[in-house]
Structure formats: C-alpha cells, structure tokens
C-alpha positions as CSV (number, residue, x, y, z in Angstrom):
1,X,0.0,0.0,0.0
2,X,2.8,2.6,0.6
3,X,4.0,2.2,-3.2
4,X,0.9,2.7,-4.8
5,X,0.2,5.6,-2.0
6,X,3.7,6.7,-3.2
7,X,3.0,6.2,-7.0
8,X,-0.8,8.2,-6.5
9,X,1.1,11.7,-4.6
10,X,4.5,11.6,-7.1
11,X,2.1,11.8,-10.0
12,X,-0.2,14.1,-8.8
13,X,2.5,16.8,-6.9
14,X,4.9,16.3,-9.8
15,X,3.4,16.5,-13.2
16,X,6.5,15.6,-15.1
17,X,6.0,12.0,-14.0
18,X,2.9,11.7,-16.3
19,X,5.4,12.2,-19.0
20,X,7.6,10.3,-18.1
21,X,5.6,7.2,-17.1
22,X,4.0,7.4,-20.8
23,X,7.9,7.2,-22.2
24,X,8.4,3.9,-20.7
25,X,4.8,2.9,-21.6
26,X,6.0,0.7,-24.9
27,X,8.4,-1.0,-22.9
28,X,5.4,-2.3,-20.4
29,X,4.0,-5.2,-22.4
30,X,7.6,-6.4,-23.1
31,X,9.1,-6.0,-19.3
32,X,6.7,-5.0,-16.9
33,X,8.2,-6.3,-13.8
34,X,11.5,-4.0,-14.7
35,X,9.1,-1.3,-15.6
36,X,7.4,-1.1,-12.2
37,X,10.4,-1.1,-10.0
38,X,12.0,1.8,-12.4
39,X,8.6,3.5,-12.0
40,X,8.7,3.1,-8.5
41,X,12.3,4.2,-7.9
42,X,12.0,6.9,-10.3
43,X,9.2,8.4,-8.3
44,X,10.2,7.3,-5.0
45,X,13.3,9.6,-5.5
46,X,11.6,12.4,-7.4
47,X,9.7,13.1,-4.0
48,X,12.3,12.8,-1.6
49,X,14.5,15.3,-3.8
50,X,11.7,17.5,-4.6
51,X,10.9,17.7,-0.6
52,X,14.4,18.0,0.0
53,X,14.8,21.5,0.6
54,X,12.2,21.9,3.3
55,X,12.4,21.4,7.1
56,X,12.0,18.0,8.4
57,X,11.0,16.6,11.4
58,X,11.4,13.2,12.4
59,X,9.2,11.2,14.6
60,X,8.6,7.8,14.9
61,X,5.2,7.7,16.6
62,X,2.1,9.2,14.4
63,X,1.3,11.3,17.5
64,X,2.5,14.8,17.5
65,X,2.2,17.7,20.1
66,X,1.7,21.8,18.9
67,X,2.1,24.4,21.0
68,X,0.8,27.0,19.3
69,X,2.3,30.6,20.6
70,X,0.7,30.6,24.5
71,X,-1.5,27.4,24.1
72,X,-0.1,24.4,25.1
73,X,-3.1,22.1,25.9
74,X,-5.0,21.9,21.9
75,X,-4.7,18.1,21.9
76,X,-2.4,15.6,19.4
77,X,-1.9,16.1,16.1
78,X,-2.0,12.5,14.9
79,X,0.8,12.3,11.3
80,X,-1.4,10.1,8.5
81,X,0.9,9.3,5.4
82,X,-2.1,9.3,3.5
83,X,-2.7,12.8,3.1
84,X,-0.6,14.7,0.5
85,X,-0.8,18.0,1.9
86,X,-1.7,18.1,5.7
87,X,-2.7,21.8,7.1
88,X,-2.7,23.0,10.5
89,X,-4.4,26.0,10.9
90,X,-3.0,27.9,13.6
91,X,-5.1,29.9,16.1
92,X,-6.0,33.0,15.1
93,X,-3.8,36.0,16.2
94,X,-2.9,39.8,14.9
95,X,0.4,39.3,16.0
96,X,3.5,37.7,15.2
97,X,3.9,34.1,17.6
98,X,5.9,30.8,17.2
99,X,4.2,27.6,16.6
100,X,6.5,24.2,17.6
101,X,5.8,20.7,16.6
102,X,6.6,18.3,19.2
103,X,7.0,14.5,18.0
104,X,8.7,11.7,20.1
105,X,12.4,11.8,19.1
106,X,12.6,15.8,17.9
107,X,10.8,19.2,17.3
108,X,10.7,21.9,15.1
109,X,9.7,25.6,15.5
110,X,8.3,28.4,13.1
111,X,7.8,32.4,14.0
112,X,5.0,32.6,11.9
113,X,2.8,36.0,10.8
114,X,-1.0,36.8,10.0
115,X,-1.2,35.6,6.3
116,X,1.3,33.1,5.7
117,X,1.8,29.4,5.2
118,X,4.7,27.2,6.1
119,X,5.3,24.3,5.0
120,X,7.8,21.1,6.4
121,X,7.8,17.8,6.2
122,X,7.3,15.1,8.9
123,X,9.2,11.9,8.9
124,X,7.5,8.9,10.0
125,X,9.7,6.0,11.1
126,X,12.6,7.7,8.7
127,X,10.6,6.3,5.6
128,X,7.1,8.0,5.2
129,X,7.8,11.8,4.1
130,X,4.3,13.4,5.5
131,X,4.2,17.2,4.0
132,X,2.7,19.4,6.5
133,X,1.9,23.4,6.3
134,X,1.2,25.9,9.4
135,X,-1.6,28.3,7.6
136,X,-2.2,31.6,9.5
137,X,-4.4,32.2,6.8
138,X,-7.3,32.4,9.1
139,X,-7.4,35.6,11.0
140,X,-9.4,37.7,13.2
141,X,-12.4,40.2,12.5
142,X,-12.1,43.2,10.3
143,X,-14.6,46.4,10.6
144,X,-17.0,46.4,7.8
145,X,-17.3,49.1,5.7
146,X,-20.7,50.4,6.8
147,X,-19.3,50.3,10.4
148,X,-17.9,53.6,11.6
149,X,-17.4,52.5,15.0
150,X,-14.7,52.1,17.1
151,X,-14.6,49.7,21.1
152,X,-16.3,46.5,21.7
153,X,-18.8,45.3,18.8
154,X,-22.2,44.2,19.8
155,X,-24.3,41.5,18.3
156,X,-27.9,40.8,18.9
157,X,-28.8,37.5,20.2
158,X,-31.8,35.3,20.5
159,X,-32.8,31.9,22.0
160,X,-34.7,29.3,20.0
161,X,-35.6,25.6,20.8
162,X,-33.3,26.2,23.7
163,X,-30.1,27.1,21.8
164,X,-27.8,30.7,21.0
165,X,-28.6,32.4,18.2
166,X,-27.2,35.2,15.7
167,X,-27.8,36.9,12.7
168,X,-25.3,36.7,9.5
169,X,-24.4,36.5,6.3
170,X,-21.5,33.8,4.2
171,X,-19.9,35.0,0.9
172,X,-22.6,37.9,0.5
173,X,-26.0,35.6,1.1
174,X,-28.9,37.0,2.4
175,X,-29.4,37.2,6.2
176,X,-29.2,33.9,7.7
177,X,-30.0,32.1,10.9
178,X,-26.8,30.5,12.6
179,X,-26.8,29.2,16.1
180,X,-23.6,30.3,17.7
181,X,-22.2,27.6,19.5
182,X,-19.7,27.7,22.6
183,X,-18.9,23.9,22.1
184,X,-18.2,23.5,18.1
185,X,-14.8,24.1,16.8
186,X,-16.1,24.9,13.4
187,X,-18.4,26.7,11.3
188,X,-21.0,24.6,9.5
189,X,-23.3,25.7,6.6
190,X,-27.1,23.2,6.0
191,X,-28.6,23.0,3.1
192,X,-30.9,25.6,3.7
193,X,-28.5,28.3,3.5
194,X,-28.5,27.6,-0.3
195,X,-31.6,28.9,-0.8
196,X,-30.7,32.2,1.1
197,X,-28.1,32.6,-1.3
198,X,-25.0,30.7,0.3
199,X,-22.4,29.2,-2.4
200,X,-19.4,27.5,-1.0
201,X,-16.5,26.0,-3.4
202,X,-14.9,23.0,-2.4
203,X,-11.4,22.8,-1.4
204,X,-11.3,18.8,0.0
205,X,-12.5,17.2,3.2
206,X,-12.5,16.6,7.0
207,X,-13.1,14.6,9.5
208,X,-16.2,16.4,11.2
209,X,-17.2,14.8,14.7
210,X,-20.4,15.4,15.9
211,X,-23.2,13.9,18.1
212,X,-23.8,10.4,17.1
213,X,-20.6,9.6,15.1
214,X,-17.7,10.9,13.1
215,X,-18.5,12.2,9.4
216,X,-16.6,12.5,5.7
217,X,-17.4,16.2,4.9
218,X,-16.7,18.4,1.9
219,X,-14.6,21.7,3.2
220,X,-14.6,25.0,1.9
221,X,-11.5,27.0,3.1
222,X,-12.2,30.8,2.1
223,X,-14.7,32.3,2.6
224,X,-16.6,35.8,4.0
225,X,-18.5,35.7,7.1
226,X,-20.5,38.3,8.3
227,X,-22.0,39.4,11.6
228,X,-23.0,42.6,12.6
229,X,-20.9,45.2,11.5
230,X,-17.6,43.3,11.8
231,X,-16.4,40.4,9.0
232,X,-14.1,37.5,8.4
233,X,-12.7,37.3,5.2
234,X,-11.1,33.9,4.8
235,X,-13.3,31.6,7.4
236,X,-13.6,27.6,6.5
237,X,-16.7,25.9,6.3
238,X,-18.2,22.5,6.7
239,X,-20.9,21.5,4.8
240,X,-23.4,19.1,6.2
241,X,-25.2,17.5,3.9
242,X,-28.4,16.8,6.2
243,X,-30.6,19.5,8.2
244,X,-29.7,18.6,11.5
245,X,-30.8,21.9,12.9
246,X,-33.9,24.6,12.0
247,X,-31.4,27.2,11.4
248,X,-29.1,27.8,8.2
249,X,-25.8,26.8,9.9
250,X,-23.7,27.3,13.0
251,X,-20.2,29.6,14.1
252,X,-18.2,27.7,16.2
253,X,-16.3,29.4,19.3
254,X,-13.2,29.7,16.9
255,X,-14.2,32.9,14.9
256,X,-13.8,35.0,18.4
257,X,-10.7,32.9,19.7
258,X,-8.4,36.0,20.2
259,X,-11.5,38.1,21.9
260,X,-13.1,38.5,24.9
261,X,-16.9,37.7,24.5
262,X,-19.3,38.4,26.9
263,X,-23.1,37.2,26.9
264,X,-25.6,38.9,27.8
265,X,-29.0,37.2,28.5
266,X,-30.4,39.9,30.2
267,X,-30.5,42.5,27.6
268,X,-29.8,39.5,25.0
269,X,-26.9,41.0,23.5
270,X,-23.5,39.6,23.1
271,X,-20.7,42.1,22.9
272,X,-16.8,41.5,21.8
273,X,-14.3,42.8,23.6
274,X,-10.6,43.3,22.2
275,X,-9.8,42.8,26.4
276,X,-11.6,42.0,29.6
277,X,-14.1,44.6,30.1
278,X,-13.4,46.3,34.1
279,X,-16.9,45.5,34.9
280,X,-15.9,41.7,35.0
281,X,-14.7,42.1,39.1
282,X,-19.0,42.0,39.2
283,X,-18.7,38.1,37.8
284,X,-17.2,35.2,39.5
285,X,-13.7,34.0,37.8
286,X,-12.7,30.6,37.2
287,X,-10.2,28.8,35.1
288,X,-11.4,27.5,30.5
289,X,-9.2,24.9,30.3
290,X,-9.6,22.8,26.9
291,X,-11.0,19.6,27.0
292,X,-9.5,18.0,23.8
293,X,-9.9,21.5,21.8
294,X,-13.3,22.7,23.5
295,X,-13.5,25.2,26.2
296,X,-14.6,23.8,29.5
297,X,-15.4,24.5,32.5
298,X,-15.4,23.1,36.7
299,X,-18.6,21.5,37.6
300,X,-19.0,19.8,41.0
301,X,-22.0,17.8,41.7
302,X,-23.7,16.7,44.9
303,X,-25.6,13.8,46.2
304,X,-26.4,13.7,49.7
305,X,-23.0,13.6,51.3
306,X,-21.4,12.5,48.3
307,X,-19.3,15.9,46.0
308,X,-18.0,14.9,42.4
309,X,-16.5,17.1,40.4
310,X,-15.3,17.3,36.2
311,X,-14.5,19.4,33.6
312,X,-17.8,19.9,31.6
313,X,-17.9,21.7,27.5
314,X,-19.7,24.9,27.8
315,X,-22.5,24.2,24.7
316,X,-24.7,26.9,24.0
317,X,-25.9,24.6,21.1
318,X,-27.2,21.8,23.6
319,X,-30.9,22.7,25.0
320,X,-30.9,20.6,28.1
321,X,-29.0,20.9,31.5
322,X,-26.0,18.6,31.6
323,X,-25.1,16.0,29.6
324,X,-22.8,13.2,31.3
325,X,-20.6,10.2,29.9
326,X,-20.5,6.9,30.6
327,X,-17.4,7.4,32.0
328,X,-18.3,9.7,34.4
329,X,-21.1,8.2,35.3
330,X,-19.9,4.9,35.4
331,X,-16.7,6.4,37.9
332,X,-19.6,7.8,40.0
333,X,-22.2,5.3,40.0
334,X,-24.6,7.8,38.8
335,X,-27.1,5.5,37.6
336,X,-27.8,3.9,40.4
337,X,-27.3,6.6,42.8
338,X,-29.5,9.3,41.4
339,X,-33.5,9.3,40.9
340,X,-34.0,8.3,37.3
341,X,-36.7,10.9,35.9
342,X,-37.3,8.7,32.1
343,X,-34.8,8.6,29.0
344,X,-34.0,10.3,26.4
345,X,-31.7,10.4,23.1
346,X,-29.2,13.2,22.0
347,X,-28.3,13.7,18.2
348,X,-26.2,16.1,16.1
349,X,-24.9,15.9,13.0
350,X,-23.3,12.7,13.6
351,X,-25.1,9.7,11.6
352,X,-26.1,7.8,14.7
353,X,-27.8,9.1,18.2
354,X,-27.1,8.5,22.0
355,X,-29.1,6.7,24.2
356,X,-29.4,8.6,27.7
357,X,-31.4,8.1,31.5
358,X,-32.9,11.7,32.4
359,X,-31.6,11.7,36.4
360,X,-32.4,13.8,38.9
361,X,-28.9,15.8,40.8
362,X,-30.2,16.6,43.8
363,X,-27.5,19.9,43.7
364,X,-25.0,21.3,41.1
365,X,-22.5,24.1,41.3
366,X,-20.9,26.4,38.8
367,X,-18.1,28.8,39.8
368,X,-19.3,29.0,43.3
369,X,-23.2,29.4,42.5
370,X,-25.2,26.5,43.1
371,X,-28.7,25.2,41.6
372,X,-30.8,22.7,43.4
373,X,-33.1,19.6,41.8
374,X,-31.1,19.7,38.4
375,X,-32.1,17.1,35.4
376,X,-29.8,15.8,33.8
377,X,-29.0,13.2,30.5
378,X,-26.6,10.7,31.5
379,X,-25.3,8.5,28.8
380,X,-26.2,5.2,28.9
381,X,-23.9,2.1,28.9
382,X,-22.5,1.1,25.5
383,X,-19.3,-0.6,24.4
384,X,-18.2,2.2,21.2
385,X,-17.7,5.6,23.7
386,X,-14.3,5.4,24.9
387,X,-13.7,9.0,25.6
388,X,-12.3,10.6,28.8
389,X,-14.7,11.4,31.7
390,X,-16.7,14.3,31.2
391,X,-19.4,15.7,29.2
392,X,-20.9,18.9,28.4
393,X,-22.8,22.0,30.4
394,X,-25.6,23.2,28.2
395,X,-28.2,26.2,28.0
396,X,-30.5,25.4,30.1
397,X,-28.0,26.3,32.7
398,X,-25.9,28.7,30.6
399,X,-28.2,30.9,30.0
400,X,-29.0,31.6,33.7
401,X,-25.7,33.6,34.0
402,X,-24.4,36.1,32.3
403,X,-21.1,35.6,31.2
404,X,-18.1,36.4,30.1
405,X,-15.2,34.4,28.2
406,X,-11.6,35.0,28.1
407,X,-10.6,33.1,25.2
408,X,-6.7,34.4,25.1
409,X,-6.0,33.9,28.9
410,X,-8.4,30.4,29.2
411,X,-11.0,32.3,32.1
412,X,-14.4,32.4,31.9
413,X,-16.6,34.7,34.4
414,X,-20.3,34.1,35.7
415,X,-22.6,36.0,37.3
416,X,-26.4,35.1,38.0
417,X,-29.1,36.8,35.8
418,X,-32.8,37.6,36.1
419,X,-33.3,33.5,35.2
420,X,-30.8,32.1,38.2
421,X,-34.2,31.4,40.6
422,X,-36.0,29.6,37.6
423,X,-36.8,26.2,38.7
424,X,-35.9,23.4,36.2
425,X,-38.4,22.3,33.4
426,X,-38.5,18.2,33.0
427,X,-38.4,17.8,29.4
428,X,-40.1,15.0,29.2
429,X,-39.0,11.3,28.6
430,X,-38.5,8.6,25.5
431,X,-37.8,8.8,22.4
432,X,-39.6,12.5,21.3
433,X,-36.7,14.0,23.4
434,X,-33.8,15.3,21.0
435,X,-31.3,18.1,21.6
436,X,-28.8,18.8,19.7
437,X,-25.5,18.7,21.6
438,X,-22.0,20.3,20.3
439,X,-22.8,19.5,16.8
440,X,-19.5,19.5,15.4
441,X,-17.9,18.2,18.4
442,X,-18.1,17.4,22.1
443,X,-16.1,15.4,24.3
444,X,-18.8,12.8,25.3
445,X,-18.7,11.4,22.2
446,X,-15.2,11.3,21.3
447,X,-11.6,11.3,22.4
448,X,-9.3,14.6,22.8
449,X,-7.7,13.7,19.4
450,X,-10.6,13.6,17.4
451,X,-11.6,17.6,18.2
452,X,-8.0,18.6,17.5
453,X,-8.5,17.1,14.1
454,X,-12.1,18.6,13.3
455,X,-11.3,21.9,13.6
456,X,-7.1,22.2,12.9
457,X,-7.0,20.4,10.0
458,X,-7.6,20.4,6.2
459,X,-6.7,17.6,3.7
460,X,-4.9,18.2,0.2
461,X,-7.0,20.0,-1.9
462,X,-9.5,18.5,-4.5
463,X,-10.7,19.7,-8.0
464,X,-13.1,22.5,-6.5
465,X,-16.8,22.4,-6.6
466,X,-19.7,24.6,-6.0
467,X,-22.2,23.9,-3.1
C-alpha cells in the first residue's frame, strides 16, 4: 500500500511524472516487472528530492504535540501518510507568535505571521515523508465598511428551541439564521443556507465529529462571514449534507478565539471585547481549560453527602441541562445513585444518536453558585464511547448567568441573571426527546484527538466544486 500511495502523490505533486511514465509505456508489455520497480524508484526519489529543501521533522510515533504561541493544551496532532498535503491551521492572532511541533524523538519551530503558510515535512519512522503546512491564513475580524465605530462590537442575540442564536451573512448571502455555539470548533453551513443565497466552493475534506458519530465532509477554506458590522474574510466551512438543525448553519467558538466575548442574556446581547471589560470584578472567575480542543469549565455535583466534580464543555448549542458520559457516570455510579426521571436520546450531525437516562442531581455548582433539583442526560452504557470522563454544560443552565469568556488567557466569568431562581423544566421522557448537543464536536462522544483534528486540520486540496 505505501508504493501505490507513493505512486498516487508523485504523479499528482509532480506533473512531469505523467510524462515520463508514458515514455516507458512501450516497454510495459515487453518488461513490466522491470518497468514497475524503475517506475517506483524513479518516483520514490523524485519526492524525496523534490521535498528536499524543506524542514524535516522526524518522529517515529504518528502522535504529534503543537504548542501554538501561548497554548499548550489543543490536543495531538495525529501524522497520516495518506494525506498529501496536511494543514494545520494555527489559532487566530494579529500578531506575530511561534508555533513548535513536538514529535517523540525531535521538534521543530516556526515564527509565523498573520497571512502566511509554512510548509515542512514530517518523517514517520525515517521512511514516510508526510508534507505538512502551518496556515495563519485564518485571522481575526475586520470592521466592515458600513461600520464607523470604534470599542467593543455588539451582536444581537436570541434563544430558539433552547439554543444561542445570531444573525449573519457567508460569501454575501442573504441574512441567515446561525446558532452560535460555545462547544463546536467549526463553522457549518445546511442545506438551507443555499436557498438564502450561500455558495461555498470545495477545497477537499474533513473529519467532522459530531453527536452520534464521526463524518466525511466536503470543506470549503475561504470564505466571507458576516456578523453585525464586523467580517471575516477567509473563514472555512463544513458543509453538512443533512438539516440537522432549523437554522441555516452554525459559528463555532473559533471565529472570536483571540476576543473577549461576553453574553448577555439579560439584555440578550452579546458584545466582543478586544480585552476584559473592568466591569468583570462584578462576575465570578474561574479557570477555560480545553478539554480535547473545547473550552470547559469546573462542575461539582452533589448527592447527599457524596461531592463529584469534572470538567464539563460549555455548549450553548445543547438545550438541556447537563449531559454526562458513561465514564463519568460509570466512575460515579450515577445510575444507580441518582432518581431516574425517564430517558431520552441526544443527536447532532453525527449519523447515529445516544441513548441517555434523564436523572435527577439533587444539587450542582458552577463557579461558586449552586442550583438545586437539576435534570440531567446521563449517557447510557454502550461498548463504542471510549472518551475521557466528562461531558458537556448546556443552556438550560448557561443561560441563567451572564457571562463572560476569556478566550486568550483560558478564564471564563459568571454572574447570576434575572433567570438564576427559575426552577428546572423536565423535558419529558422517551424517544420524542432530542437536543442537539455540540454539533461539530463534544467530548462525550469522542476522544481529545478527534476535536484537534475537526477543527485544525484540512486535507490536500480536490478539483473545486460549488455547493
């Protein structure tokens, strides 16, 4: 399989090859044995030389660590020989940083720049040359041109079927409805955008994970994105090919990842801040860690005399309370422990859905404010979900504080709004119970590794097509 993999990239990074491959064409029928190994090490050196002149890191274990300028914690960057060109997308920043690649045996370390690519070359087990690129393509927000304001933007917000929602616009479309989503390291386009104008061109695929499974998607890498007066101007998109939601797509955490963003359920506004706001010493502080490549934050749960505690996603795209792992619950023998309240099933954009027990926590606390008589969806038993204890924190709770997150310095602050006292609505139970939770990624349904590759990386690029 490595030859032909080998034979495959040589003819389609170096063109030459087609012409010389159809040279040595007539001699096939006569020798083909000595025409396939000539083939072979005529290509086999054609792509060492022509890689020869960029940097090269060697590793002999497919699992690679980034620090990416401050960030240390983004999860493994797993090497796949398969891909011809493999692109990290580094976190967005205005200013000059260094990005390092850690592997096993060595490292390697770029001072990259807003607007650049940089490419290397991994080498797996000293035979598999892996081309690799740092793109800091993708960058922050720009004002638009209708915008002659200066200070923190603000964006009007709204909650529907229990999730975050903005208005905005991709590559010029009319207005669209996009849920804005706290636990997704992506931004995703449904088909219904098309009809309000949306037209994406294809640059290859990715892995998306979401609820339910792990997904083939096409990938579009440039593109505008618009949101109140303030724009992105080359922002990648997944397109899913199913409706999983009733709005036109969804912006993951990612486009405001160098930004302070502060929600505001009260007055339902969310306003962007280039840094924390002084009003913040009102809110109570506690430390965003990334769970795979998902903010998250400290939950500790009580039963009786019993205190648990883990680090939960924050999901403004999941309408429900809390959703738990098997993991976690299995460590803390929540279901048989808790009062079970009926079941229910969580979906995405995933291909398959989870099967859950709605259980009553008798008492829940969030950076030092507690709630009482929570329901909650704890994962039931299965064999497939291997993923680290955890889960994710969703709306129904979320949107009881205002809040305010710190993505450059990894704090998040709370403080209780007009909805903190509002007892807790059962949902109901069975089947007819769907939420949509994290839909292009949360930890409960898949390991560290698998986030860090949904949103950092991009395959080689295909022949283009239009959405």
């Amino acid at each position: 399989m490595g030859v032909l993999r080998l034979i495959r990239i040589g003819l389609s990074a170096e063109k030459r090859h087609s012409v010389c491959t159809h040279q040595f064409s007539h001699q096939l029928r006569r020798e083909p044995i000595w025409f396939l190994l000539i083939g072979m090490i005529c290509l086999a050196v054609s792509k060492v030389h022509a890689q020869s002149d960029l940097p090269i890191l060697k590793a002999n274990s497919p699992q690679v660590r980034i620090v990416d300028g401050n960030h240390s914690d983004k999860g493994d960057w797993i090497v796949d020989p398969a891909i011809e060109l493999d692109t990290y997308n580094a976190i967005r920043t205005d200013k000059k940083k260094t990005v390092t690649f850690k592997s096993d045996i060595d490292s390697i370390a770029f001072d990259v720049e807003p607007g650049h690519v940089y490419d290397f070359v991994i080498l797996l087990n000293g035979k598999d040359a892996c081309k690799t690129r740092i793109s800091t393509m993708v960058q922050g927000y720009q004002r638009t041109e209708k915008s002659g304001k200066v200070g923190p933007v603000t964006i009007p917000i709204y909650i529907e079927h229990g999730k975050l929602h903005l208005k905005g616009r991709v590559n010029g479309s009319k207005e669209l409805d996009l849920i804005f989503d706290t636990g997704a390291n992506s931004c995703l386009i449904y088909p219904s955008a098309k009809t309000k104008g949306v037209v994406l061109t294809f640059d290859g695929t990715v892995q998306n994970a979401g609820s339910g499974g792990t997904t083939l998607r096409q990938f579009s890498q440039d593109n505008q994105l618009e949101i109140s007066d303030v724009r992105w101007d080359h922002e990648p998109f997944i397109y899913v090919e199913k409706q999983a939601d009733n709005a036109d797509g969804l912006v993951g955490f990612t486009v405001f990842e160098d930004r302070v963003v502060e929600i505001d359920f009260d007055r339902m506004l969310m306003v962007v801040h280039d840094s924390l706001p002084p009003h913040s010493e009102g809110f109570s502080k506690t430390a965003m860690p990334y769970s795979g490549d998902l903010p998250s934050v400290e939950v500790v749960m009580k039963n009786g005399d019993v205190s648990y505690g883990g680090q939960f996603i924050l999901d403004t795209a999941g309408n429900a309370c809390m959703l738990v792992n098997q993991a976690f619950a299995a460590s803390h023998d929540m279901h048989n422990s808790l009062k079970k309240l009926g079941s229910s099933v969580s979906s995405g954009v995933g291909s398959g859905s989870i099967a859950n027990s709605q259980l009553m926590m008798p008492a829940l606390t969030l950076a030092g404010h507690s709630f009482r008589n929570v329901p909650i969806h704890v994962e039931m038993p299965s064999d497939w979900n291997k993923a680290p204890p955890g889960g994710v924190i969703c709306m129904d709770v979320l949107s009881r504080f205002n809040t305010i997150l710190d993505f450059p310095s990894n704090e998040a602050y709370f403080k209780p709004n007009l909805r903190f006292e509002e007892p807790f609505k059962i949902r109901g139970s069975g089947p007819s119970l769907l939420f949509i939770a994290s839909v292009a990624g949360v930890i409960v349904f898949a390991s560290a590794s698998v986030w860090f590759f949904a949103k950092k990386r991009t395959h080689s690029r295909t022949k283009p097509e239009l959405l």
